[in-house]
Structure formats: C-alpha cells, structure tokens
N, C-alpha and C positions, 0 to 999 in steps of 0.2 A: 271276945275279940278286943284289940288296944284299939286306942283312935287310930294308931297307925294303918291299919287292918282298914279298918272304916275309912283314912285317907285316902288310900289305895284303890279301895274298893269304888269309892265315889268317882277316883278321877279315871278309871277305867270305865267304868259307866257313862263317864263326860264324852270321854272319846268315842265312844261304842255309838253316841247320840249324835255326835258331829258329823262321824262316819256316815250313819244312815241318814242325815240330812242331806249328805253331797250324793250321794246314789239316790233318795226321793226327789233329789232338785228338778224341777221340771218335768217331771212325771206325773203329776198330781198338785191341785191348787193349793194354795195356801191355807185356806180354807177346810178342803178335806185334811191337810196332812196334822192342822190343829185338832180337829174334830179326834182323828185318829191317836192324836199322841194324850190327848184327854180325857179319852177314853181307856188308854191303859194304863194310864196317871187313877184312874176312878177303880178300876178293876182291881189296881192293888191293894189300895187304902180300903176299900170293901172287903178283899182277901182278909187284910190285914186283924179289922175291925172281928168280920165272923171268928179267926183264929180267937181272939182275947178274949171276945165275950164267953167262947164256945169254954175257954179255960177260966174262966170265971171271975177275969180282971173288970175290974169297974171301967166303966165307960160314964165319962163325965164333962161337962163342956160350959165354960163359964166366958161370961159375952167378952172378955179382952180375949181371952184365948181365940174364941171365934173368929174377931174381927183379925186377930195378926195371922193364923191360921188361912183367911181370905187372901188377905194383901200379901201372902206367900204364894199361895195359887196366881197371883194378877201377876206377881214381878215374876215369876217364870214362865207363862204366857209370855210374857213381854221379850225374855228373853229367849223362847220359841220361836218365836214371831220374827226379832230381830234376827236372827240365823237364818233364819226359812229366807229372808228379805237379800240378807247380803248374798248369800249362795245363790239367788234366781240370778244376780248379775251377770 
C-alpha cells in the first residue's frame, strides 16, 4: 500500500469514529463509551502483537519508545474524551 492508501484509509476510519460517537451520544456515559473504545484500541494491538510474534518478528521495547508510545495512547484518550464532550452538548 502507498501512504496514499494508508491516508484514505485512516481518514475513513476518522469518520467511521465521529459517526459512531454521534449515534453513542447519550446513550451511554462517557465513561463506559472510553472503557469501550479502549478496549478495542487494546484488542487490536494484542491481535496485532500475537500475529508478529506468531510470524516470528522481534518484539522489542526500549524506554523512549515506551514512554512516546504512552503519551500517544493519553493524547487520543484526550481526543476521545474531547469528542465524546462536545457531541453530549
């Protein structure tokens, strides 16, 4: 695939997630709908990982990767959270 492909992909994905925030809107707390969205955030990265290792790619983690790695997981929480906020209005 080009990045192109991977642009595409991604901002279809974007919408796919904005879409299903305005239909979860007030259906469910904020709270569950993080839980929720965290949880298939985790499900995949776990997919992910089992596929690599299972094909026998190194699995390797060195503490700056870690920490930006984290502070990637906070700032889209953050922008979960901010969506979830404006759409309850």
């Amino acid at each position: 695939m080009t990045w192109v492909s991977y642009a595409l992909n991604t901002a279809v994905a974007l919408a796919a997630a904005d879409f299903c925030i305005k239909i979860a809107s007030g259906k469910l707390s904020n709270s569950m709908a993080l839980l929720l969205y965290g949880s298939c955030t985790f499900l995949a990265g776990l997919i992910w990982v089992i596929i690599d290792k299972s094909r026998g790619v190194d699995l390797y983690a060195q503490p700056m990767g870690i920490l930006a790695a984290a502070g990637v997981g906070i700032a889209f929480s953050g922008v979960t959270i901010g969506l979830g906020r404006i759409l309850k209005k």
